[in-house]
N, C-alpha and C positions, 0 to 999 in steps of 0.2 A: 755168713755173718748175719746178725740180729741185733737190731738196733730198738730201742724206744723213742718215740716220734712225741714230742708234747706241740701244742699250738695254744697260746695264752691269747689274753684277750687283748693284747697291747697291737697298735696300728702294726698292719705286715703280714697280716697272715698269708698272702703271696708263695712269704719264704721257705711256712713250713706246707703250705699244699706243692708248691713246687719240687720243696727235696723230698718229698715222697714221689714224684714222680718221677723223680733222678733215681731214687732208689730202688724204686721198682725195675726199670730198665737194668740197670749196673744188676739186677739177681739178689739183692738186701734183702730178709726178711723184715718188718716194721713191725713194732705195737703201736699203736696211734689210743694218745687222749688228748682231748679234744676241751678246753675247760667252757665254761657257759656263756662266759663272755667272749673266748673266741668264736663259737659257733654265730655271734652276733654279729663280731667285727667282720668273718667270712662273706657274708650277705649281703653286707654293706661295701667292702670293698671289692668283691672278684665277683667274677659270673658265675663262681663255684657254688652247687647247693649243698651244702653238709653231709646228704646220702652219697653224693658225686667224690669227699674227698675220701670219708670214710671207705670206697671203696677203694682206692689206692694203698689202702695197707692190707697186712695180711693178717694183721688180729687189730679188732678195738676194743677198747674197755671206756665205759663210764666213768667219768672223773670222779662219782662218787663212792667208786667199787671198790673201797679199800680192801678186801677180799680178793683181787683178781693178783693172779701168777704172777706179775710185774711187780708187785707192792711186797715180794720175798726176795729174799738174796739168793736164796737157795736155785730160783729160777734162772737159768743162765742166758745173760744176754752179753752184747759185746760193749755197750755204752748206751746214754742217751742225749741226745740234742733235744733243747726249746726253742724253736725258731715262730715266731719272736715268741720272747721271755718279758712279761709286763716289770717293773718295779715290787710291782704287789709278789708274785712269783719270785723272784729274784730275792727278798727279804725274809719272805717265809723260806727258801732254802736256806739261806744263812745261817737261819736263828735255829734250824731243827725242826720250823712248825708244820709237820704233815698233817694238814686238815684235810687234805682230796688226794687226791690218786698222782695225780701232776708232780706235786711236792715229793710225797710219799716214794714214789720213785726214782726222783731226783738225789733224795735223800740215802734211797738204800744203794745208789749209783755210786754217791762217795761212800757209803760205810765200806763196802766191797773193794773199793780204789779201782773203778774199774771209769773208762771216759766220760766226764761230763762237760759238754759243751754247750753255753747259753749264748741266744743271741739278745741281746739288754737290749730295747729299743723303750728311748725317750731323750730328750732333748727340751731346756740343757740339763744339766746331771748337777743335783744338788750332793751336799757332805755325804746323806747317809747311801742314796745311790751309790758314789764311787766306794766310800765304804762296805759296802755289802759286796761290792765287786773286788775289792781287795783280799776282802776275808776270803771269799769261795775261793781267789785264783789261789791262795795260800794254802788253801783245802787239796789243789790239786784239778781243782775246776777250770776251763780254758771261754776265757771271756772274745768272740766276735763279733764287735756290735756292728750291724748292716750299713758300712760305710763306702761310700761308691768309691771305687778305683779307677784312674782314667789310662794309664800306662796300657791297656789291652784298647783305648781306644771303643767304647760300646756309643753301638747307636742306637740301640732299643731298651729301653725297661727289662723286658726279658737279660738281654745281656748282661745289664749291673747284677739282675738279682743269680744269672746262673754263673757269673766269675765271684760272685761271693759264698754260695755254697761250692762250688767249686774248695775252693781254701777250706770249708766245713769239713768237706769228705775226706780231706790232707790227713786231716784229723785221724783218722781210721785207719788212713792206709789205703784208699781207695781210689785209685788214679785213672779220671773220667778221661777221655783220648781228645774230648773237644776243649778241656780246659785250656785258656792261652796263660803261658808263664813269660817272667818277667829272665832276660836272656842277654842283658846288657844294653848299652847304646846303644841306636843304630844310626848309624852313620847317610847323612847326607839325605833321610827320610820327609818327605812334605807333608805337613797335618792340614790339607787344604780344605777350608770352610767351603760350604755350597754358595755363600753368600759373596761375591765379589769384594763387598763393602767390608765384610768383615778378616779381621785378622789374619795373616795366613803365615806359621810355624814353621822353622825349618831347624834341625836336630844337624849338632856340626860336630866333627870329629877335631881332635888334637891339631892334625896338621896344618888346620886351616887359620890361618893369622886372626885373632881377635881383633887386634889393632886397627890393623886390613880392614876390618867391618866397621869399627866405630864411626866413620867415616860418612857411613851409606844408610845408617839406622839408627835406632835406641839398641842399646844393649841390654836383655835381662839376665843374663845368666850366671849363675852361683860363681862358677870360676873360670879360670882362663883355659884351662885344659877340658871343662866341661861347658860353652855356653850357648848357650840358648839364643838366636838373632831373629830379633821380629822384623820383619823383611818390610813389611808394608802396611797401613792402615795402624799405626801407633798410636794411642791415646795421648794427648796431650799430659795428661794427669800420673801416666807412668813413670817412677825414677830408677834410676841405676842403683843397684843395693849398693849400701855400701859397707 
């Protein structure tokens, strides 16, 4: 498999030196471009030097190389992700406007119908953001914007950002052995804080009388066959949904 790697200049670039380093391992060929503002946002946020991500792939091109094998359809690849994808990026795909190589790419990804996955990071998301994002997914384009997941439980940075590429690689077809998925309930499970003081979870199956508890705590759980009982340390300021 052969993938197109883009890293834009929007807060994140974590995401995409990380899934080159997922990709590397999983055997993925990469093209990696690199736009100019991300090479700055790199510097600023990761210990990464730009020589250090750049080696992580197995071809790079110049954002400005609109000439390079990536910028033709003809050149075969399997798809491309922008992790993170700026607003500025994200609109110039929309609109057609291939000024760089980033775009350009982007662009000949859907004329091909072949995968493109962006990850839109900014916050909050005015009209023409989510607009632009409706138009792409309607193109055929797959919108994952880096939203933390708590269901796997992560205790490190690392962990949010590799169960979110995790779900990127889905994408593909490409099934990391250490992703954790999502497998139902589980029954009788304790989400114990390190903090005595603070809150402590407990995940209750069907059998277990709701009733029974209201008794001994605040209730928060959606319904009676699924709820949720904060055992200890409840906020005063908590209400029962109704």
């Amino acid at each position: 498999m052969r993938l197109v790697v883009g890293i834009s200049g929007a807060t994140g670039a974590i995401y995409g030196i990380r899934l080159l380093e997922i990709l590397r391992i999983e055997g993925v060929q990469t093209d990696l471009i690199i736009s100019d503002w991300a090479r700055v946002t790199i510097q600023q946020e990761t210990s990464y030097s730009v020589a250090q991500v750049e080696a992580l792939a197995t071809e790079v091109y110049s954002n400005k190389n609109l000439a390079a094998a990536i910028s033709s359809g003809s050149f075969r690849i399997d798809g491309m992700i922008i992790a993170p994808c700026s607003m500025k990026s994200l609109a110039a795909i929309r609109s057609g406007f291939a000024a760089d190589l980033l775009t350009r790419a982007a662009d000949v990804t859907l004329k091909e119908r072949r995968k493109l996955v962006l990850l839109p990071r900014e916050a909050p998301l005015n009209d023409i953001h989510l607009e632009n994002m409706l138009v792409l997914s309607r193109m055929g384009a797959v919108m994952i914007p880096p939203v933390t997941a708590f269901y796997n439980q992560p205790k490190t940075i690392a962990e949010v950002i590799d169960h979110l590429l995790y779900r990127v690689l889905d994408q593909f077809g490409i099934d990391v052995p250490a992703a954790v998925r999502w497998t139902g309930l589980r029954t009788g499970r304790q989400y114990a804080s390190s903090n005595l003081n603070e809150p402590q979870w407990q995940s209750l199956n069907s059998e277990i009388s709701v009733d029974k508890l209201e008794g001994e705590g605040q209730l928060l759980g959606i319904s009676r066959s699924d709820a949720i009982y904060h055992e200890r340390g409840v906020d005063e300021g908590l209400q029962r949904p109704s």
